[in-house]
ZANUTOR-756859 format. One record per residue (C-alpha): x, y, z. Coordinates in Angstrom, 2 decimals, always signed. Each point is the difference from the previous one (the first is absolute). Last residue first. Example, Ala and Ser with C-alpha at 12.3 -4.5 7.8 and 13.67 -1.06 7.14 Angstrom:
% residues 2
PT       xx       yy       zz
PT   +13.67    -1.06    +7.14
PT    -1.37    -3.44    +0.66
END
This chain:
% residues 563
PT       xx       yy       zz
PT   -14.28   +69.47   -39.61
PT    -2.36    -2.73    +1.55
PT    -2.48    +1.11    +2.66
PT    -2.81    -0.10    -1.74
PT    +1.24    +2.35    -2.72
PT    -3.60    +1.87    +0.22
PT    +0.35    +1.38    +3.36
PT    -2.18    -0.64    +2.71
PT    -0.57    +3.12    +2.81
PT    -3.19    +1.42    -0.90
PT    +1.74    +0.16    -3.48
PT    +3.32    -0.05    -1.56
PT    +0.99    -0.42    -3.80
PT    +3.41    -0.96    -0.12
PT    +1.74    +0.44    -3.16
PT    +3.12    -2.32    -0.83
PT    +3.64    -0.99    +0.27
PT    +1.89    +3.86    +0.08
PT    -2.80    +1.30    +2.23
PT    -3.66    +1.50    -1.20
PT    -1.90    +0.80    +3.04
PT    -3.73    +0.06    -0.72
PT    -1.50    +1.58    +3.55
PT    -4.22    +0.10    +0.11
PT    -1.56    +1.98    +2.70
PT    -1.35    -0.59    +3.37
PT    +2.27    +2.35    +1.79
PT    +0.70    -2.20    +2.31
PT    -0.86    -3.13    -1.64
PT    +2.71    +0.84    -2.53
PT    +1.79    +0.48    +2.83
PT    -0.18    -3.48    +1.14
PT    +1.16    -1.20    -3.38
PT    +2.36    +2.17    -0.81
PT    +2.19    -1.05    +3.65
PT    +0.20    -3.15    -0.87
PT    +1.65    +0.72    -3.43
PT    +2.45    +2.67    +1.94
PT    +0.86    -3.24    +1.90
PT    +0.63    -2.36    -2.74
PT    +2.01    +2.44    -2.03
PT    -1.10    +1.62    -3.61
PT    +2.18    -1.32    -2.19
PT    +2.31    +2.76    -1.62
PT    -0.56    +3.10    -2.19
PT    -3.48    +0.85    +1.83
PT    -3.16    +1.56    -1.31
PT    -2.76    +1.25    +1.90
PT    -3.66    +0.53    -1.18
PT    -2.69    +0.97    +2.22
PT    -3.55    -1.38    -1.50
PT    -3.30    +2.29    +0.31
PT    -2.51    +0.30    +3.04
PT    +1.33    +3.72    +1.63
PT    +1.36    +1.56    -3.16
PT    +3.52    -1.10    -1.33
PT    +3.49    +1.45    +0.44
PT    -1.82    +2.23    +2.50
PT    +3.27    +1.38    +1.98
PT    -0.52    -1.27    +3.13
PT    -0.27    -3.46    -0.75
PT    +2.08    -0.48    -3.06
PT    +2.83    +1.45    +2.50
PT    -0.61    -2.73    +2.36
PT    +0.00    -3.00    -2.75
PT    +3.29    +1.58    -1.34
PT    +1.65    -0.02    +3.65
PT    -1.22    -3.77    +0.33
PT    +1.36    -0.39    -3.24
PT    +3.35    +0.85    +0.66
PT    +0.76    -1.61    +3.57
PT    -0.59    +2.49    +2.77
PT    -1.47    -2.93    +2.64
PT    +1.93    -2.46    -0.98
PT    +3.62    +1.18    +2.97
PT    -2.96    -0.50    +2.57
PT    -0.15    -3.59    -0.33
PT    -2.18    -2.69    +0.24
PT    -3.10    +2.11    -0.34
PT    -3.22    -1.65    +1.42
PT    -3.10    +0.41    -2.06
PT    -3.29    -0.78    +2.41
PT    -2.76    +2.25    -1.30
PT    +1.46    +2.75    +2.36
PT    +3.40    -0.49    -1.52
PT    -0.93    +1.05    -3.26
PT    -1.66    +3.28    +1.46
PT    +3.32    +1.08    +1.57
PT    +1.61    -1.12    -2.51
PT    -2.24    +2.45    -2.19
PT    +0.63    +3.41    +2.49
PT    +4.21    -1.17    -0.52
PT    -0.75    +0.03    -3.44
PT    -1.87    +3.17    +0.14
PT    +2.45    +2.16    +1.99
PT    +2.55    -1.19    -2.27
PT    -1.32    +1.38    -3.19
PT    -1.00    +3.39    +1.70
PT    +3.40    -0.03    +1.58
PT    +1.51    -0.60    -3.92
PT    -2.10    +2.48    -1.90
PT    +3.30    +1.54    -1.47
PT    +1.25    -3.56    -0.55
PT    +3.75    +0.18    +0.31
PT    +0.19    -2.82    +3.57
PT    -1.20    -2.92    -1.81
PT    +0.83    -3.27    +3.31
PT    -0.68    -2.32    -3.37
PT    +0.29    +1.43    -3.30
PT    -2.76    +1.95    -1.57
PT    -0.88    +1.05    -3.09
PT    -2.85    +2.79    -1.05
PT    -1.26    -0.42    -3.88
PT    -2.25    +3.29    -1.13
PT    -3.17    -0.31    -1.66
PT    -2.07    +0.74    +2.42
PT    +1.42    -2.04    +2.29
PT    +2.08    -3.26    -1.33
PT    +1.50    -1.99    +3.05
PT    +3.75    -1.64    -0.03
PT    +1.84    -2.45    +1.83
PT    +3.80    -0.39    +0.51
PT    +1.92    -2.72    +1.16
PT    +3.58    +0.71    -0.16
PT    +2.18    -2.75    -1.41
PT    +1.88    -2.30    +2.30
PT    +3.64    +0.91    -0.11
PT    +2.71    -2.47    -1.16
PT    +3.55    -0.09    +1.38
PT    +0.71    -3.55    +0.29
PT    +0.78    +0.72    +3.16
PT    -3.02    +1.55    +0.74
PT    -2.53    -2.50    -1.34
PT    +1.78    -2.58    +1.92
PT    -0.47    +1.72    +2.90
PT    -3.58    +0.31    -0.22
PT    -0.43    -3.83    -0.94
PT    +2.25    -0.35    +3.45
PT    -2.97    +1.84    +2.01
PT    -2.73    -1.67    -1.10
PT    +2.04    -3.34    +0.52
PT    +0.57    +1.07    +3.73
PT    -3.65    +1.43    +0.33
PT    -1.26    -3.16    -1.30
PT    -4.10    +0.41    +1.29
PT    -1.29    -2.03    -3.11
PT    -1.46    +3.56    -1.30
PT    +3.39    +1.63    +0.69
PT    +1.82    -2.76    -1.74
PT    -2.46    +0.41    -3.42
PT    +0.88    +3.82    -0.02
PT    +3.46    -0.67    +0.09
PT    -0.17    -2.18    -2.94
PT    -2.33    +2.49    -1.51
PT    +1.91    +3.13    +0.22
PT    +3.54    -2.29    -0.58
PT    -1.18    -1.16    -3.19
PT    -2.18    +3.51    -1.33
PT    +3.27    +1.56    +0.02
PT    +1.36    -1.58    -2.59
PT    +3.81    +0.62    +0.02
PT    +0.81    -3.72    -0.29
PT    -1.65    -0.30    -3.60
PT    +0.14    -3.72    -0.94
PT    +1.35    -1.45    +2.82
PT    -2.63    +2.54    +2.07
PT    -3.05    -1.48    -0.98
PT    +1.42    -3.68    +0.64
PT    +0.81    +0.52    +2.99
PT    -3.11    +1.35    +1.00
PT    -2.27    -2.59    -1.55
PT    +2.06    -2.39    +2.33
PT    -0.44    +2.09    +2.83
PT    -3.34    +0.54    +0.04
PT    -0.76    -4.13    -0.49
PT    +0.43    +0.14    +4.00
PT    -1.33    +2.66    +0.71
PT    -3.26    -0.72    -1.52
PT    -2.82    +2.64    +1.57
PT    -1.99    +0.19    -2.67
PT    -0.04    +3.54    -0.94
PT    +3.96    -0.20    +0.18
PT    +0.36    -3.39    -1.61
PT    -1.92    +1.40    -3.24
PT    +2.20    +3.34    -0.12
PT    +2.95    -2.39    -0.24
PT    -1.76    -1.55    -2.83
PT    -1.08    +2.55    -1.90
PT    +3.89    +1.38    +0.58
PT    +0.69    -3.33    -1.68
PT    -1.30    +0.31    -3.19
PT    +0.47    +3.71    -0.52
PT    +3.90    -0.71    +0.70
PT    +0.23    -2.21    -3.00
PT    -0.91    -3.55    -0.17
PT    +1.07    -1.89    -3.11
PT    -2.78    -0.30    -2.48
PT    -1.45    -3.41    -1.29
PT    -1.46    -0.70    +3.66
PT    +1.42    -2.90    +1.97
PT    +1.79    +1.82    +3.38
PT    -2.59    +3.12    -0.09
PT    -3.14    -2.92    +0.15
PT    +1.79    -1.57    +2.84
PT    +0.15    +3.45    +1.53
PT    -4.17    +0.39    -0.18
PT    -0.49    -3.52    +0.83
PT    +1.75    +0.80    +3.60
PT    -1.18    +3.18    +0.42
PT    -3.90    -1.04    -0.63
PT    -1.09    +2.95    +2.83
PT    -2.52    +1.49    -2.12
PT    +1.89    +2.72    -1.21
PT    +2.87    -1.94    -0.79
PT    -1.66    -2.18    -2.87
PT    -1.66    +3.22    -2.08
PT    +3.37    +1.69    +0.88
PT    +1.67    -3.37    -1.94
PT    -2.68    +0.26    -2.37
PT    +0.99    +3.80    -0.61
PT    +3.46    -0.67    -0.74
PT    -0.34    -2.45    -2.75
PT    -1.66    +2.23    -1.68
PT    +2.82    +2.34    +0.07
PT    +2.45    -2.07    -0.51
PT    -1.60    -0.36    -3.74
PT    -2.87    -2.52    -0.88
PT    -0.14    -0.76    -3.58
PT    -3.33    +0.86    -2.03
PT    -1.51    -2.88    -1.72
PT    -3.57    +0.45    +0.95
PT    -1.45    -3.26    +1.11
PT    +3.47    -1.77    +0.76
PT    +2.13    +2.83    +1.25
PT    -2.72    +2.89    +1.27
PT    -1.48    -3.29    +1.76
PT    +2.17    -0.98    +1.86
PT    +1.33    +3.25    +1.85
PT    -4.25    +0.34    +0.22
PT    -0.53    -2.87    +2.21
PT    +2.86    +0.54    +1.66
PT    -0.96    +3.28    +1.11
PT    -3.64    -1.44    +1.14
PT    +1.34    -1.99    +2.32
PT    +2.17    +2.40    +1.64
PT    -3.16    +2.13    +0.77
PT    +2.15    +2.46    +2.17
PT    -2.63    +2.60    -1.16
PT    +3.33    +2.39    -0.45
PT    +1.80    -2.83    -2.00
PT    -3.07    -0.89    -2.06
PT    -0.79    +3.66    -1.13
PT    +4.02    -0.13    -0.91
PT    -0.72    -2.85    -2.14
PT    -3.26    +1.08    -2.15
PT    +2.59    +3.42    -0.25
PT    +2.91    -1.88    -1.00
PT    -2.71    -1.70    -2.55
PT    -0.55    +2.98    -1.46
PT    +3.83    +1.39    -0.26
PT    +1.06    -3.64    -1.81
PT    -3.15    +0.51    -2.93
PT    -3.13    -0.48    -0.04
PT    -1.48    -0.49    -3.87
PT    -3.28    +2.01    -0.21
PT    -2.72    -1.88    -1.74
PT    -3.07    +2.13    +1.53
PT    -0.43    -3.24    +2.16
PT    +3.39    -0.05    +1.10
PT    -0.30    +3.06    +1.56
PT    -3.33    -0.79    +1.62
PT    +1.60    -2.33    +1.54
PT    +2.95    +1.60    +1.36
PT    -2.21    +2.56    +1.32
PT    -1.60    -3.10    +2.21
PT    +3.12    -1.25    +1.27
PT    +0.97    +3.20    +0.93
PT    -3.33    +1.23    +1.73
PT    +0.32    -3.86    +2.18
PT    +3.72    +0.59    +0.78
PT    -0.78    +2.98    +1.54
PT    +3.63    +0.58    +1.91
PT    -0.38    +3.82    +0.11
PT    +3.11    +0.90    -2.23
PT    -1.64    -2.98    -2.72
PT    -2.79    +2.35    -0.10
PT    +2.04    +3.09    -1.40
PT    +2.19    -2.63    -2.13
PT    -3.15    -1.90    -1.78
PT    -0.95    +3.93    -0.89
PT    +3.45    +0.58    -1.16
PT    +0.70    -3.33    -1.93
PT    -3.67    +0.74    -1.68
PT    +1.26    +3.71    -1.52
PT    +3.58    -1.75    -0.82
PT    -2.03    -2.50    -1.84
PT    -2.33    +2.66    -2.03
PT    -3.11    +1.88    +0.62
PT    -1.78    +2.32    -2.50
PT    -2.81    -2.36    -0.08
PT    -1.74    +1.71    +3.10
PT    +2.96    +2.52    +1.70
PT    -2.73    +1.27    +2.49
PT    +0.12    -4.08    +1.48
PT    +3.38    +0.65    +1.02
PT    -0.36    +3.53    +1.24
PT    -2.56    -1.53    +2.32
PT    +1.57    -2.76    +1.64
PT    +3.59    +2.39    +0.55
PT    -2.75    +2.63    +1.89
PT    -1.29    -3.65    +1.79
PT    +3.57    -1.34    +0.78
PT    +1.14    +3.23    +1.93
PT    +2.89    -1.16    +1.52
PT    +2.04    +2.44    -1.04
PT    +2.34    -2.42    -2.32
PT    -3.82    -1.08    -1.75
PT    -0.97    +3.73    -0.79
PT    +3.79    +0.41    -1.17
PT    -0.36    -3.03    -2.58
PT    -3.76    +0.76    -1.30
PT    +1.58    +3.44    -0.39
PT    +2.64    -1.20    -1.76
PT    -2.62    -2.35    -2.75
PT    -1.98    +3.01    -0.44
PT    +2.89    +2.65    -0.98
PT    +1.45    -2.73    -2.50
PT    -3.51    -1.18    -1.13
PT    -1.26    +3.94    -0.46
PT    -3.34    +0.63    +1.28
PT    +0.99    +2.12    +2.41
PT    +1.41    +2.03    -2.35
PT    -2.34    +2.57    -0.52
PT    +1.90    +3.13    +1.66
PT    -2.48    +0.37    +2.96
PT    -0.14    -3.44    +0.27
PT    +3.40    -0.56    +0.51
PT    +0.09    +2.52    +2.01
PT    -2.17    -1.65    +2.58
PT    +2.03    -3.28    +0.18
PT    +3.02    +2.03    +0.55
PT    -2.01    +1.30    +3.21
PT    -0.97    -3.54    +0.53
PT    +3.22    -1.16    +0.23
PT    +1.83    +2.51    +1.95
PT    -2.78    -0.59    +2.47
PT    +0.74    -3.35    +0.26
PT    +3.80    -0.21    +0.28
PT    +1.61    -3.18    -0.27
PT    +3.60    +1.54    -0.52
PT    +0.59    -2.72    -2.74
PT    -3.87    +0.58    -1.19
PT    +0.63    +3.75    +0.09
PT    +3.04    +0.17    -2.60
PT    -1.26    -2.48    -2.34
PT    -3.18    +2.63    -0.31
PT    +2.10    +2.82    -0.53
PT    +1.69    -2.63    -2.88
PT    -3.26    -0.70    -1.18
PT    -1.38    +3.63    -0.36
PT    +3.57    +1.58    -1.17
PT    -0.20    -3.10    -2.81
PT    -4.44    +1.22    -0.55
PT    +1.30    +2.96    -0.69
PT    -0.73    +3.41    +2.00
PT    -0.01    +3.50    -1.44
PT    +2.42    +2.33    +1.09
PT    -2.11    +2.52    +2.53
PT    +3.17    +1.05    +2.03
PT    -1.32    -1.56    +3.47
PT    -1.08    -3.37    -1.72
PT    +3.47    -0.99    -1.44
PT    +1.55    +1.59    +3.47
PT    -2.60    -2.69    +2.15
PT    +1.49    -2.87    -2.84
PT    +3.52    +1.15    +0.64
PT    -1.06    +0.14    +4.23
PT    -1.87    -4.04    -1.08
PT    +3.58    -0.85    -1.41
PT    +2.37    +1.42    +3.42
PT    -2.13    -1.84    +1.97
PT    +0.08    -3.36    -1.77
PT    +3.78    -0.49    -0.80
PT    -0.52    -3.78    -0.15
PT    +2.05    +0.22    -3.61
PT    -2.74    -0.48    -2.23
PT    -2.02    +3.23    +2.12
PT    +2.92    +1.83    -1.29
PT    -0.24    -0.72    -3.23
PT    -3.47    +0.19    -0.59
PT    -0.27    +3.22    +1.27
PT    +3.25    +1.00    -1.74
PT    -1.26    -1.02    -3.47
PT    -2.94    +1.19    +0.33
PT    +0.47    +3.25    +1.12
PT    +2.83    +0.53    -2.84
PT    -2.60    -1.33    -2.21
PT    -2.94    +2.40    +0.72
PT    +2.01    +3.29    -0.50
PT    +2.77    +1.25    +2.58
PT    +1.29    +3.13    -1.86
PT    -1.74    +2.60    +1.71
PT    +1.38    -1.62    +3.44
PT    +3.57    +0.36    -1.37
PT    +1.99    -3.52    -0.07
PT    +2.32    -0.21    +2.65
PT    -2.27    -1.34    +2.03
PT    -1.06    -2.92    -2.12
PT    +4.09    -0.63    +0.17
PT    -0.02    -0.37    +3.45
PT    -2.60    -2.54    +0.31
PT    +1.48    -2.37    -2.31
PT    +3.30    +0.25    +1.91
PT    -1.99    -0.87    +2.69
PT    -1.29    -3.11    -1.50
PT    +2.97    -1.56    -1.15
PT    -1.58    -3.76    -0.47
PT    +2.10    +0.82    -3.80
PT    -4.08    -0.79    -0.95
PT    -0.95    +3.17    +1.41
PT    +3.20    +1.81    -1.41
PT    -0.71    -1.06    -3.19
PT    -3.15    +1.34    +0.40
PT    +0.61    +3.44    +1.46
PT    +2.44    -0.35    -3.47
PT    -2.80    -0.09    -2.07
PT    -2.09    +2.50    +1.71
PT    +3.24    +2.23    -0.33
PT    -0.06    -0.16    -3.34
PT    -2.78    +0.72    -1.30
PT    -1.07    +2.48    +3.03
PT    +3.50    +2.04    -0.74
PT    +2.18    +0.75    +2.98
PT    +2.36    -2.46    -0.90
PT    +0.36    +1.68    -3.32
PT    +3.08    +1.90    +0.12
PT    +1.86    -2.42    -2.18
PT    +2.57    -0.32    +2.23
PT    -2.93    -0.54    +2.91
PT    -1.11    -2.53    -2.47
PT    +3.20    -1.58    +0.17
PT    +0.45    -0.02    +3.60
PT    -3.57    -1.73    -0.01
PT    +1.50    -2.40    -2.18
PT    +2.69    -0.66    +2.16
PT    -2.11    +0.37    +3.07
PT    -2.17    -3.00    -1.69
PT    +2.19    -2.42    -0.83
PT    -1.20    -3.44    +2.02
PT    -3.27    +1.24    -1.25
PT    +0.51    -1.65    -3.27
PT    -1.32    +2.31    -2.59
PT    -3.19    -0.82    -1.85
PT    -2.24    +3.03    +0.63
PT    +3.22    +2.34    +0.07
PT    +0.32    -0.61    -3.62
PT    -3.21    +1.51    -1.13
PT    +0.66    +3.06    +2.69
PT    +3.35    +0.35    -1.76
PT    -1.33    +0.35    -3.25
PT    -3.49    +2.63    +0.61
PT    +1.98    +2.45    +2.38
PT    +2.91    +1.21    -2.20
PT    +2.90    -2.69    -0.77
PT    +0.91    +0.86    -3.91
PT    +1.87    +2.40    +1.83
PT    +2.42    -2.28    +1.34
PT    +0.93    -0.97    -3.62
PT    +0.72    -3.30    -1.71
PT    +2.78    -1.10    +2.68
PT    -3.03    +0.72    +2.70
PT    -2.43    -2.04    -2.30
PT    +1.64    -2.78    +0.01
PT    +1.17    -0.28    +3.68
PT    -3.81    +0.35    +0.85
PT    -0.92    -2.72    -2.59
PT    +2.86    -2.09    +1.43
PT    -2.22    +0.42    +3.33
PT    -2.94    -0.13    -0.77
PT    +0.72    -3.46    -2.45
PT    -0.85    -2.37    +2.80
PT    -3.87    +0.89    +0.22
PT    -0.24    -1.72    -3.78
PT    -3.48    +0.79    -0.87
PT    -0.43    +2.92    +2.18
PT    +3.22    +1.55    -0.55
PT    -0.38    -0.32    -3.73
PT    -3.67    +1.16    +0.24
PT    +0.74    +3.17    +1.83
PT    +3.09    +0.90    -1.66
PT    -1.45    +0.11    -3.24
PT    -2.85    +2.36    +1.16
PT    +2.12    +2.30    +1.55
PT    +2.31    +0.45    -2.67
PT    -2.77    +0.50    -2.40
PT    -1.02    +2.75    +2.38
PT    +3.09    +1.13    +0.66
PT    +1.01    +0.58    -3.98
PT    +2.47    -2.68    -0.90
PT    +3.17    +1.21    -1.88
PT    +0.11    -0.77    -3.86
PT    +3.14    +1.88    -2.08
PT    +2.82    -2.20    +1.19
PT    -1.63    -3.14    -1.12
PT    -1.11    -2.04    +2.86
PT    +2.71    -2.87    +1.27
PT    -0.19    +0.34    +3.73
PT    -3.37    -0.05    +0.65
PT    -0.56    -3.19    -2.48
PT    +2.48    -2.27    +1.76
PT    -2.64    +0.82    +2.88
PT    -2.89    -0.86    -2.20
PT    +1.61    -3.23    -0.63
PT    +0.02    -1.15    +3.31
PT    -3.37    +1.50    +0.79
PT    -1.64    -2.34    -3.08
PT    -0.88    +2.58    -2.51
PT    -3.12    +1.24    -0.78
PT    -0.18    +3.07    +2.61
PT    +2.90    +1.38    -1.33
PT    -0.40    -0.53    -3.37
PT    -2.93    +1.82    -0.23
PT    +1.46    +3.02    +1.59
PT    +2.56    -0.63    -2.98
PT    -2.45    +0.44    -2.93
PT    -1.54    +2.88    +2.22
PT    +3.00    +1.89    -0.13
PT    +0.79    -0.66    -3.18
PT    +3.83    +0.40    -0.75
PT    +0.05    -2.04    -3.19
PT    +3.18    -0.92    -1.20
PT    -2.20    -2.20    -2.87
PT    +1.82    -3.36    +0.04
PT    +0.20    +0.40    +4.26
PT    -4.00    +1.12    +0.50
PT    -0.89    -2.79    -2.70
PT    +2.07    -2.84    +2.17
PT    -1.26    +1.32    +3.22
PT    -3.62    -0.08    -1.11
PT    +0.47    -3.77    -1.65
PT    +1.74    -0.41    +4.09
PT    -3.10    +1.53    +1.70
PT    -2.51    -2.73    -1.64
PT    -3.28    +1.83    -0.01
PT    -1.36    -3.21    -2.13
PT    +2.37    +0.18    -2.30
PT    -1.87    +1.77    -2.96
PT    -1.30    +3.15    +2.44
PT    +3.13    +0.21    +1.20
PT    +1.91    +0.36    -3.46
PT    -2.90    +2.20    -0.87
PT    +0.37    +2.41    +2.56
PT    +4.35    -0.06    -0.30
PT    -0.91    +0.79    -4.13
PT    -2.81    +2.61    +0.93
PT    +2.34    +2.28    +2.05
PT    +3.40    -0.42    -2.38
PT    -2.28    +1.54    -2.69
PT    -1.14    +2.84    +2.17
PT    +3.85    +0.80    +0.97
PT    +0.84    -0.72    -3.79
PT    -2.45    +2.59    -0.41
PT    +1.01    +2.36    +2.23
END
């Protein structure tokens, strides 16, 4: 014992002499045999990770790592050195097996690559602790990032409901919700709620993630709400995502609001989300002016805010403007323009008709074109008419991805406009031989809470001759003030059928705004047709479509015609 005690205060004072120099320690700890636990815990989290894995495999005989110490090691190698996880894993298993309980492998698991994730979740299973909220919330996660969403979902149900604590919610709200699997992470963050485990403010932002993608409203608020309730509303994290779903909604003042709640709390992802909810609506003057006052309180903008100053520009079609500020975030504020930015001044260009400065800009820009570039283009010629540049735009779309759909929509689209049944009908044909299908539009209404989708021609609805007995009432209507359809085969399209059922199921009290969102551009015709019925009913329509929101009233719409 007293050579123990004696061994003890010579490795403390050799460290205390160097400087906490782990190799002085390691020398003392060699000369004296000493098989201090704590001597060698040290070590551990001392040494460079290379070393400390030479380390693992040469303790004395007598010294095994208690879990906790284990734990703790493991954790800062792995997150110093994110590489070693996996020759720490191997390193440990030729130690002992058991040495892996709960605490170890979950400190691993936070740094493994997720390329091997259902071989460490075979191992865990091994190990029998799959089911274990440690480490199953760690491998949830490495599943998330693996982009393997479902099998993330699967293993949160394995794990018994009396076992699911705070983290395992987390982890698989977030993770889901990461992975554009909205639904299924706001019904994990509704089963959080249900079973009284207490909310954090990750499970509040990624819930939140979850509604802004699905640009539900009501979801929004209602996670707004709880957030109070629990006092974490005032959290940056949770305050900056709701500012980010109130803005995908559409509802720019709730987003407003939030923003200014968060007083000096804010940050730059908290200003790139409020810039990004008015940037949606094409307010180029509220942008410029938030950017302003950002600047002022000595924020430095970064590539995401001025992507947002730019995409405000593109929606306004205010192609002036966007090249203004392309120029300036190089020389006044050194930040390099990506394809991205690039991007929106050639929409800004398009949108106002400027096709042919708009493709001469694509030709000499730093970037090379990708399909973004010139599907804004193509989508320019259509809303302008331009058959004849159409087809170059389209050519080029599809030699650099010749199963986009979008190519052969809008070239054929374009034909029918210019009255080219023949060349409508051979851009149809190509698309069939080539063998590509258009994607399904689908548009979707939040009521009470609950998303309804449609497709076009919906025949599952269980309100469905309800639904269609009011759309067919509100053509009627439409076509009294003058609309005339062009065809029949537009009359069930998707968000027509979601505007009916909004209608007669009280999405929103006589006087407030119907929202409808759509997976694909909204078509010319069912655009039309919004604005007289928005004079029908006399209420306010905000469409949100893959390009933009369109806020319609008493028959004018706030894109202006360019979308």
């Amino acid at each position: 014992m007293l050579a123990v005690a004696a061994s003890l205060r010579a490795s403390a004072s050799a460290v205390a002499e160097a400087g906490g120099d782990p190799a002085v320690l390691h020398a003392v700890l060699i000369k004296t045999a000493s098989s201090s636990r704590a001597a060698y815990n040290l070590l551990f989290s001392r040494y460079h990770p290379s070393l400390s894995l030479h380390l693992l495999s040469h303790l004395p005989f007598c010294f095994r790592p208690t879990a906790s110490s284990l734990t703790s090691s493991l954790s800062s190698l792995s997150a110093s050195s994110p590489a070693s996880a996996l020759p720490l894993l191997r390193r440990v298993l030729g130690m002992s097996p058991a040495l892996l309980c709960d605490g170890p492998l979950s400190s691993l698991l936070r740094s493994m690559p997720p390329s091997i994730a259902p071989h460490v979740h075979a191992l865990a299973f091994k190990l029998a602790l799959s089911s274990s909220p440690y480490s199953a919330s760690c491998l949830i996660t490495l599943y998330s990032r693996a982009r393997s969403p479902a099998c993330a979902r699967h293993l949160f149900d394995e794990i018994p409901v009396a076992n699911r604590d705070p983290v395992c919610y987390s982890s698989t709200i977030v993770g889901l919700a990461q992975n554009g699997w909205y639904e299924e992470s706001l019904s994990v963050f509704a089963g959080m709620r249900a079973n009284g485990v207490d909310s954090t403010m990750h499970a509040l932002s990624g819930s939140l993630r979850a509604a802004a993608g699905l640009a539900v409203l009501e979801q929004t608020c209602g996670i707004h709400a709880h957030a109070v309730v629990v006092g974490l509303d005032g959290n940056v994290a949770v305050g900056t995502a709701l500012v980010d779903a109130y803005g995908k909604a559409g509802d720019v003042d709730d987003a407003a609001k939030v923003f200014e709640g968060l007083g000096g709390d804010r940050n730059l992802i908290t200003w790139n989300a409020v810039l990004s909810a008015h940037a949606q609506q094409g307010d180029v003057q509220e942008v410029t002016g938030l950017f302003n006052q950002m600047m002022e309180l000595g924020f430095a903008p970064d590539g995401l805010t001025f992507l947002a100053v730019l995409t405000s520009c593109s929606n306004a079609g205010a192609a002036t403007e966007a090249k203004f500020w392309l120029e300036a975030m190089q020389s006044k504020y050194g930040v390099k323009p990506d394809l991205e930015h690039y991007t929106c001044v050639v929409g800004a260009m398009a949108r106002v008709g400027h096709l042919e400065d708009a493709e001469s800009f694509a030709c000499t820009m730093p970037c090379k074109p990708d399909a973004a570039v010139w599907r804004t283009l193509l989508m320019g010629c259509v809303v302008h008419r331009r058959v004849d540049m159409a087809e170059s735009m389209g050519q080029r779309l599809l030699e650099i991805n010749p199963k986009d759909d979008s190519a052969y929509v809008m070239l054929a689209n374009v034909y029918s406009t210019a009255g080219k049944t023949d060349e409508e009908a051979e851009a149809w044909t190509a698309m069939r031989d080539h063998g590509v299908r258009k994607e399904g539009g689908r548009s979707w209404i939040e009521v009470r809470g609950l998303v309804h989708v449609f497709v076009a021609n919906e025949r599952r609805h269980e309100q469905l001759l309800e639904i269609y007995d009011k759309l067919h009432e509100l053509i009627q209507e439409v076509e009294k003030l003058g609309y005339k359809e062009a065809d029949e085969r537009l009359w069930h399209h998707s968000e027509r059928l979601a505007l009916a059922y909004g209608l007669i199921s009280g999405a929103a009290p006589s006087g407030k705004v119907l929202r409808i969102v759509k997976n694909l551009r909204i078509c010319a015709h069912c655009h039309e047709f919004f604005k007289y019925a928005s004079m029908v009913i006399d209420r306010v329509i905000v469409v949100r479509d893959v390009n933009r929101y369109h806020t319609i009233k008493k028959g004018d719409c706030s894109c202006r015609g360019c979308w």
